[in-house]
N, C-alpha and C positions, 0 to 999 in steps of 0.2 A: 072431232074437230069439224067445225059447220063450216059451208061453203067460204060465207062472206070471210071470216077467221083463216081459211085455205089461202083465200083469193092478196089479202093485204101480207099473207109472209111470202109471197110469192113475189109480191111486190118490190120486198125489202130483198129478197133474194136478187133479185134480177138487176134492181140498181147497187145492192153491192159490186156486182160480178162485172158489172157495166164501168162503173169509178175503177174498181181493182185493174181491171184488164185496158185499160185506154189510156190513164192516167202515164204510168211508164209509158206507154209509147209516145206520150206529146212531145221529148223532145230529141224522137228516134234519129231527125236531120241533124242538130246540135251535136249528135253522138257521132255520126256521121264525117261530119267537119274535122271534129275535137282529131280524130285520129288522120294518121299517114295518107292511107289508103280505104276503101270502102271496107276491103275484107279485113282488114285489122282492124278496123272501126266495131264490125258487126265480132270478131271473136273475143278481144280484149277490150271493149269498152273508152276504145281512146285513150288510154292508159292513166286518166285522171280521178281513181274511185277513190272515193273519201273514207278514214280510217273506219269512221261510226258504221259508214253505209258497209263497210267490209266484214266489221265486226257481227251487224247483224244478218248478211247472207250467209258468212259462215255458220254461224249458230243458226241459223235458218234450214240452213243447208246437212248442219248436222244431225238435227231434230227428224224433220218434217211432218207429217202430217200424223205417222203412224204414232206418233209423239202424242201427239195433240189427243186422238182417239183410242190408240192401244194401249195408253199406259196407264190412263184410269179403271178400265176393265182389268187390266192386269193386277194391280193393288186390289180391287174389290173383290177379285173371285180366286187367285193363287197369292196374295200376298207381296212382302217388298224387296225379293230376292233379285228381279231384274233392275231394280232401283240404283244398288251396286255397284252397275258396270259404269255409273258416272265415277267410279274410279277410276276406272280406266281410260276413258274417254279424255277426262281431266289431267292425267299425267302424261298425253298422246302430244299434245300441243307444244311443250317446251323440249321434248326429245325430236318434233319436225324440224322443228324453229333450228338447235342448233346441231341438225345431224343431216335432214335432206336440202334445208332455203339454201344455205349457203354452197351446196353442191353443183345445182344446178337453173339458182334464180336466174344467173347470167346469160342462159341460152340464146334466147330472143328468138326460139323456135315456137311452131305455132302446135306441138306435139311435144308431152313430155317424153314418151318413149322413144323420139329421136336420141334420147342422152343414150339409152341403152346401146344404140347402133353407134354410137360416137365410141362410147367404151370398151364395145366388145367387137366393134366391126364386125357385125353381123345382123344383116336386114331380119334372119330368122327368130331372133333373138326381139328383135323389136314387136315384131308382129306378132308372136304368143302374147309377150305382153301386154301388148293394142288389145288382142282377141279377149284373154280374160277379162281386161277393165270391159269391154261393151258386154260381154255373158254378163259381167256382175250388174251393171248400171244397168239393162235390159232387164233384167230378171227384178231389181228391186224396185228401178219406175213402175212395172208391173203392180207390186206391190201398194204401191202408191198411189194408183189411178184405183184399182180395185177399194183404197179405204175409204173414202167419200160418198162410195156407191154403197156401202153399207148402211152410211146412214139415212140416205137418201130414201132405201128402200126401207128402213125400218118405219121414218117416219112419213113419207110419201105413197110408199109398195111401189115405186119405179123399178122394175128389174133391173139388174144391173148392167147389163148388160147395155139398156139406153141410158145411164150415168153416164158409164165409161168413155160410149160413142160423143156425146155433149161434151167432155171433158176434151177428147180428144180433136175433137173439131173445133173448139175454140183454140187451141195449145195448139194445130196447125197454123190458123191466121196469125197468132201470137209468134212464130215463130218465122212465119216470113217476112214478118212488118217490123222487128224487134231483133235484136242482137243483144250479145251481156249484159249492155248498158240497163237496159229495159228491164232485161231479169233480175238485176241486182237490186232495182229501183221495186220493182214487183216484192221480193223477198224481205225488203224493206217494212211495206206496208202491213206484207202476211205476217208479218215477225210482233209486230207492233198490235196489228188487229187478234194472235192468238195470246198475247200475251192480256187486254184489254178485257177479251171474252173470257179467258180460265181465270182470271181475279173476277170477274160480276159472278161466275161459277161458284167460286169458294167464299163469297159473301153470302152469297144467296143461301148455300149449302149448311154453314158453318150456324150461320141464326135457326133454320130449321132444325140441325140439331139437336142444339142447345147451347152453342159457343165453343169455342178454340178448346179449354180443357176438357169437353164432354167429346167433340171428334178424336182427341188423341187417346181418352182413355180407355175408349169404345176399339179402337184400333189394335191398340195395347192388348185387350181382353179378348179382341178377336185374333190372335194371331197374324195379324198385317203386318205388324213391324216388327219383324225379327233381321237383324246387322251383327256385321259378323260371324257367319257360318261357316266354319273349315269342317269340312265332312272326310277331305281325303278320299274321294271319293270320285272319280273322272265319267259317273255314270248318271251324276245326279245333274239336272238338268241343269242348273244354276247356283252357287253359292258363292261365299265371298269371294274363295282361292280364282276360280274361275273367271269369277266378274270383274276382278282384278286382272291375271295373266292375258286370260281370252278376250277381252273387250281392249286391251293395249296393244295388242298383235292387231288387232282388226282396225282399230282406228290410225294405228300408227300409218297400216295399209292404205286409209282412206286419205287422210289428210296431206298424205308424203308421198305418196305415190297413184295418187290418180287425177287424170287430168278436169277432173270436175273443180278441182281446188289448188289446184295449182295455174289452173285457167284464170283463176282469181289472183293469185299471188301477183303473177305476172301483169296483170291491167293495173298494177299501182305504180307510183313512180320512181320508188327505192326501195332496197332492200331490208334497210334498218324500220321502212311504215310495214315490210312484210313483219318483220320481228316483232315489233308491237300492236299489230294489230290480231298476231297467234296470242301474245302471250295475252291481250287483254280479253280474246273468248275464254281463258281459262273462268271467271268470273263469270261472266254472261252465257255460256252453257250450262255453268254450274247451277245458276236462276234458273232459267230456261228450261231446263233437263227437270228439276223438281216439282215444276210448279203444275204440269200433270202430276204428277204423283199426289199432291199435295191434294188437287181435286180429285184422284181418287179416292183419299181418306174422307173426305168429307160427304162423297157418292155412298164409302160403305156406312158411314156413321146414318145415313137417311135409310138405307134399304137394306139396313143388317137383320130387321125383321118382317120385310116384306121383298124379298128378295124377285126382282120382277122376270129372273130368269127360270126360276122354279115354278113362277103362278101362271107362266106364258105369257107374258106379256111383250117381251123380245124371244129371238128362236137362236141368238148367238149371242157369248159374253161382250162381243165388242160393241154391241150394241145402245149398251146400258146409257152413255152419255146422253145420245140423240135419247134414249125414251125420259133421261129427267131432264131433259128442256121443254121436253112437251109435255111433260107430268108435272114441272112446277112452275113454269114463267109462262101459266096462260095468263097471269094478270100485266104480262108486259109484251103487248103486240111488237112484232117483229124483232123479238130477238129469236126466233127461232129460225127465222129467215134469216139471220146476220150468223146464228151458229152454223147454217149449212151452207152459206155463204164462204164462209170463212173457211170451212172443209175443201168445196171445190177449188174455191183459189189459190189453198194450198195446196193441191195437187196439180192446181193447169202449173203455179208458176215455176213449181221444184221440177216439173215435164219439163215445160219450155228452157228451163236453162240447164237443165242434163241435156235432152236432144240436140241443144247447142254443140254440146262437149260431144257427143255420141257423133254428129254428124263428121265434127271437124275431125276426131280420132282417125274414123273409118277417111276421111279424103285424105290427109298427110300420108297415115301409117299405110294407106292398101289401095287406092283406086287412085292415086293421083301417079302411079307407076306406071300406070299403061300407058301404051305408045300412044294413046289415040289423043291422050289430054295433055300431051308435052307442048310447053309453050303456048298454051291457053293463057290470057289475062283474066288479073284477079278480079273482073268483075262477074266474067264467065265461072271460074272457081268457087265465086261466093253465089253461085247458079246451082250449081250442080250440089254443094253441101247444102243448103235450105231444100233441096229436091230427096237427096240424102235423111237429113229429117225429118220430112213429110212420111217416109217409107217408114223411119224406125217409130213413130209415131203411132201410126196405124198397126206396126206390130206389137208394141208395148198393150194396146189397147185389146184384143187378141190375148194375149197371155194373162192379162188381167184377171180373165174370168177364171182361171185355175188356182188363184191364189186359194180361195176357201176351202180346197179339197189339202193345204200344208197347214192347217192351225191357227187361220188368224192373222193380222197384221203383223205383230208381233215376233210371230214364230216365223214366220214366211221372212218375213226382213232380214232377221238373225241367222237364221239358215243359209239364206244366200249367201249373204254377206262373208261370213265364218270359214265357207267354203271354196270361196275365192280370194280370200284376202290373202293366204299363207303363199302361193308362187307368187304374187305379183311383192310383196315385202319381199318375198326369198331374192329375188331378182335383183330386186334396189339393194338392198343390202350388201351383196356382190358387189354389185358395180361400184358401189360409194366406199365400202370399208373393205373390202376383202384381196389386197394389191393381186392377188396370185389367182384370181378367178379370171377364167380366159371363156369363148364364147360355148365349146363345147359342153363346159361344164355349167354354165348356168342354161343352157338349152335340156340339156338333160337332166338340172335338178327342179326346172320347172314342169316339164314334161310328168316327170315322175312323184312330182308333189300333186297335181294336180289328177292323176292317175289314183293313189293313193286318198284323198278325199274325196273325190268321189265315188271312189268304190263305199269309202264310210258312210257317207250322206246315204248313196241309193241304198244301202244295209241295211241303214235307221229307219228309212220309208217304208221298206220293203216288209223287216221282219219282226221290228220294234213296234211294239204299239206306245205311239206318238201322245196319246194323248195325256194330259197334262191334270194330276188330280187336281180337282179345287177344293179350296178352303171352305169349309162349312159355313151355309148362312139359312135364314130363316123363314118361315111366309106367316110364321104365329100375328104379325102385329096387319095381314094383308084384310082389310073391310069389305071389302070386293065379295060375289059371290061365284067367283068363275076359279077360285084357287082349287076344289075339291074337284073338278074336272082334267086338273093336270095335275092331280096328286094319286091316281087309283092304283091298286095293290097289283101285280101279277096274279094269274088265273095257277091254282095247282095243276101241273105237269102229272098224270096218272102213269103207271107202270106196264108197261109190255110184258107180259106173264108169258109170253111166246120166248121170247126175249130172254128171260130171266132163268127159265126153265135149260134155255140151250147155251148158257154163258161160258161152265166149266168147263163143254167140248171143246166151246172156242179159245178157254186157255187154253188147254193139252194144246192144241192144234198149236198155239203160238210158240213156246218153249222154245221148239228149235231155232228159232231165232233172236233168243233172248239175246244171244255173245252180240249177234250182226246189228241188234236195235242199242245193244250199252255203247257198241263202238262210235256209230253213228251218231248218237245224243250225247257223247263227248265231245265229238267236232263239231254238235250243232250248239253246241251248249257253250264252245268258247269261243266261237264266231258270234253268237250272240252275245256276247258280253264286250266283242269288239266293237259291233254296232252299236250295243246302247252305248258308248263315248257319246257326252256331251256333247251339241253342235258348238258348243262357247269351246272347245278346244281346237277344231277342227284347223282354226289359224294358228297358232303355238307350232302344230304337229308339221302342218303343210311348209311352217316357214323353215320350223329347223330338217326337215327334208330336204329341201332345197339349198340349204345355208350350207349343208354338211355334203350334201353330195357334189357339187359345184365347188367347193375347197379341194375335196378329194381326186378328182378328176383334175380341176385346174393343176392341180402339186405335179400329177400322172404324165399330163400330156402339155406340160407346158411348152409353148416353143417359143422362137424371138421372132416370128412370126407375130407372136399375139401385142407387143410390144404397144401401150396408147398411150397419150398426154396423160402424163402425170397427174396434172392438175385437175382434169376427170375424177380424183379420187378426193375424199373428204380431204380440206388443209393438215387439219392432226395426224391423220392414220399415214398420209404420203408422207410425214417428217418422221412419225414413226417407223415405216419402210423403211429409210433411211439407217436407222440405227441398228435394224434386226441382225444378228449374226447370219453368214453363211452366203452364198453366192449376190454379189448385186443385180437388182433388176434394172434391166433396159427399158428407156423409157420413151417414144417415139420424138419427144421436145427436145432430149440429149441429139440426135442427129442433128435437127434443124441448128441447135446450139453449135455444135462441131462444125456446121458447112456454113456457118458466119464466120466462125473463127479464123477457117482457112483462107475463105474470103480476105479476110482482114491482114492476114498477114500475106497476102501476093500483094496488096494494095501497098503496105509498107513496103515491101521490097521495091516496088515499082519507082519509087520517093517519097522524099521528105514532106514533099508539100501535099502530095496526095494523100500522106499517110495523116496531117494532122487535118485535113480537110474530114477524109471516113472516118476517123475516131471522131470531129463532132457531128456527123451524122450518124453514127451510131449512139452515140452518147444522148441525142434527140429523139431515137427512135427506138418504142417499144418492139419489141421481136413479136412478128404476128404469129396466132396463137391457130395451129392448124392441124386437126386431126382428121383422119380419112378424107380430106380433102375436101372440109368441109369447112364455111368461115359464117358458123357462126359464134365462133367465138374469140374472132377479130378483135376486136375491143374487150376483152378481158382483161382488169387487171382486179387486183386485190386489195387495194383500196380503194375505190369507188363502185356504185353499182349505175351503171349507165340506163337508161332510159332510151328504147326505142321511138320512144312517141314525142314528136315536138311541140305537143301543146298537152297542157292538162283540162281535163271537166269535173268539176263538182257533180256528184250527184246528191 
């Protein structure tokens, strides 16, 4: 690539990143207004986001970048097994909508893990949960800042290390001049911009092949497209059963119980736009989610016989994208600048609106306790969390650089992910369905869920070799003359005839420990085979740990101690409580019900007139709704979903 050719994608790079990054913020004051207060402004967006604009951060949000970049490499070089977990992904949505929205859209808290402490009256209980959601979101933004930089360096050689830094220093101003509103607005654009770039991909791709039926048959013939695989098997790294089970555990976890997305839920202005605008991503991830894939097929249908990772032309499979934009769109100046454009600002904008969420977790759930910050104003509070995300920002970027030592975007995303997803579902699950979970038991089956997976994970790292066969491809069709240089034989290994000569002593010599090495490679032999578990199970395993041990305990050590508002629990499952045989449960709203009652009837005693006066004030007044002594769930009722914010904003 010659200078002047350097010089104009750099161009198109820079006033992409320029539009992408500025644009959201034009009408940061607008956002400002639209909400209550400044800091409800900057955390929920004013509470006026528009379903479209919803639809596509979610799907934005579900994707991200590693989407865009990891999943054509994935189809080109291991085939379409990871393809599948849009099964799962896809049946995640309608099980949120009607199992977690309606439990606790009503909060009008600025943490979803405050329900946890509402339910189980236990701050303990909260703050595990706060902690995993930030290990998880820490560890995958990580993930996320590292994919860009890959390309960066394939097609630039920028180390990554200064990607990462640029990313991260824009995704600081971006995030003290910007709140959701912004992000959502941001995500908007990235959604629309990857969606633009991977259709000129798969036109471009699909003519050089040979057309739509020459890429799928080529695919076909290469073993790309193999759907529905049940192996029975919990070792094999991915197959249908898996990408099914494991990818519905994990996402149920993402979408239902972490405050990156329910951060969203929350900035609209009902609950019924919440319900429609889950179930209208089932559709629009569904696109979204294939449409890399789809450009993978048509990446292997061009280099199924010049495969540019065997000739050296890239030195990793994730690579492969950025090398055919600059291998076949040198007749269209700047778009290679618009494809890595579109990389970075999918990474600053999926940054800036996690660190959002990261920052607010960590000030609700854990630092907004201490004595020092009691009674601060919320413009001080929305001080300290933007100072808050400056820190996790700079740490995300830090961790970044370890991603390529876990397998890739890909592998790294799903790992984490799988890993943490199973206590924090175990958790929700409890609180929302499980009437007889009390806090010691979901302390402890989160505890020990999380204990238990990660003993698995470090297992897998440790003594599993991790890496991932790929699927055969070719260099026969490469013109180049630089393939025979990254093709040469291994040199013959000669024999130690010193060696050879003294071997039988050193059996005798070993015998006597034949018993002590068979014992041993029995235990190491079925401990390895606990490790190779699948990471795609690792949520399944963590959640019914947690589900089962927290029942069991709660049945154990129940007391009337533990006794919370009812209504804390899914609608369904509390009427079904109702009906179960054997002792009734106490439920903290039965008192408050009782100490009206008695109320009510001293007031009748009292007189006539008094008594038909409190019967219609009572008969006017909803019973406020107050567990651990906490109101926000004041205005609860069951038909209506109320709205914190008194204005709405288009985005």
């Amino acid at each position: 690539m010659n200078s002047g050719w350097l010089a104009w994608e750099c161009i198109v790079f820079g006033v992409f990143i320029a539009a992408t990054t500025f644009v959201p913020l034009w009408n940061r004051r607008k956002d400002i207004k639209a909400g209550s207060d400044v800091k409800r402004a900057y955390i929920f967006a004013g509470g006026g986001v528009s379903v479209l604009a919803m639809i596509l951060s979610v799907a934005r949000g579900t994707l991200g970048v590693r989407s865009f970049l990891g999943f054509p490499s994935e189809l080109v070089y291991r085939g379409s097994a990871m393809w599948e977990t849009l099964y799962g992904v896809i049946l995640a949505f309608p099980l949120v909508c009607f199992i977690f929205v309606p439990v606790y859209y009503r909060l009008h808290t600025n943490s979803v893990y405050e329900y946890l402490q509402l339910r189980f009256g236990s701050r303990w209980v909260r703050r595990v949960a706060a902690a995993t959601f930030l290990l998880r979101q820490v560890l995958n933004l990580a993930v996320t800042v590292y994919t860009p930089t890959v390309a960066l360096h394939a097609v630039l050689g920028l180390p990554h290390w200064a990607s990462a830094a640029v990313i991260t220093v824009v995704g600081i101003v971006f995030n003290l001049l910007g709140g959701l509103a912004a992000a959502i607005r941001a995500d908007v654009i990235q959604t629309l911009t990857m969606v633009l770039v991977s259709g000129a991909f798969i036109v471009q791709a699909t003519i050089k092949a040979g057309g739509p039926a020459k890429v799928i048959s080529d695919n076909i013939e290469g073993g790309r497209l193999q759907f529905f695989k049940f192996h029975w098997d919990p070792t094999i790294r991915v197959d249908t059963l898996s990408a099914i089970f494991g990818q519905l555990f994990m996402s149920i976890s993402v979408y239902g119980c972490q405050q990156t997305f329910v951060q969203r839920y929350c900035s609209m202005s009902s609950e019924s736009r919440v319900r429609r605008t889950l179930l209208a991503n089932v559709p629009a991830v569904g696109v979204l989610f294939s449409l890399s894939w789809v450009v993978g097929m048509a990446l292997y249908a061009v280099y199924k016989n010049c495969d540019p990772l065997m000739a050296g032309a890239i030195s990793a499979p994730d690579e492969v994208l950025a090398y055919y934009v600059e291998d076949q769109y040198a007749f269209l100046p700047g778009m290679l600048g618009l494809f890595l454009g579109s990389l970075f600002n999918g990474a600053l904008s999926f940054l800036v609106s996690n660190v959002n969420s990261l920052a607010t977790v960590t000030w609700e759930d854990f630092v907004s306790a201490a004595p020092a910050f009691k009674g601060i104003s919320d413009k001080q509070q929305l001080t300290i969390i933007k100072i808050i995300g400056v820190i996790y920002a700079l740490l995300i970027m830090c961790l970044s650089l370890c991603v390529g030592l876990v397998g890739g975007v890909v592998e790294g995303s799903l790992l984490v992910t799988s890993a943490t997803s199973g206590a924090l579902l175990g958790v929700f699950a409890l609180a929302a369905l499980v009437p007889a979970a009390n806090a010691r038991g979901a302390l402890v089956g989160m505890l020990a869920s999380h204990v238990l997976t990660a003993w698995l994970a470090a297992g897998r790292l440790m003594t599993v070799d991790t890496s991932v066969e790929m699927l055969p491809l070719s260099i026969e069709g490469c013109t180049n003359g630089t393939v025979s240089a990254f093709n040469t034989k291994p040199m013959p290994i000669g024999q130690n005839e010193t060696l050879m000569q003294i071997a039988p002593m050193l059996r005798a010599l070993n015998i006597s420990r034949n018993v002590y090495q068979e014992e041993e490679s029995t235990i190491m032999s079925g401990l390895h085979t606990i490790y190779s578990i699948s990471y795609m199970w690792y949520a399944v395993i963590g959640t019914m740990t947690c589900v089962i041990l927290g029942l069991i305990i709660g049945l154990i050590s129940g007391k009337e101690s533990d006794a919370y508002d009812e209504r804390l629990l899914h609608p369904l499952v509390a009427k079904l409580a109702r009906k179960m045989p054997g002792k009734p449960r106490k439920f903290a709203n039965e008192k408050v019900e009782k100490t009206e009652e008695i109320v009510r009837k001293t007031e009748e005693d009292t007189s006539v007139e008094t008594d038909v006066t409190v019967a219609d004030d009572i008969a006017d007044k909803k019973p406020v709704f107050s567990t651990n002594s906490s109101r926000l769930f004041d205005v609860y009722e069951s038909g209506r979903s109320p709205s914190p914010f008194p204005e709405k904003t288009r985005l």
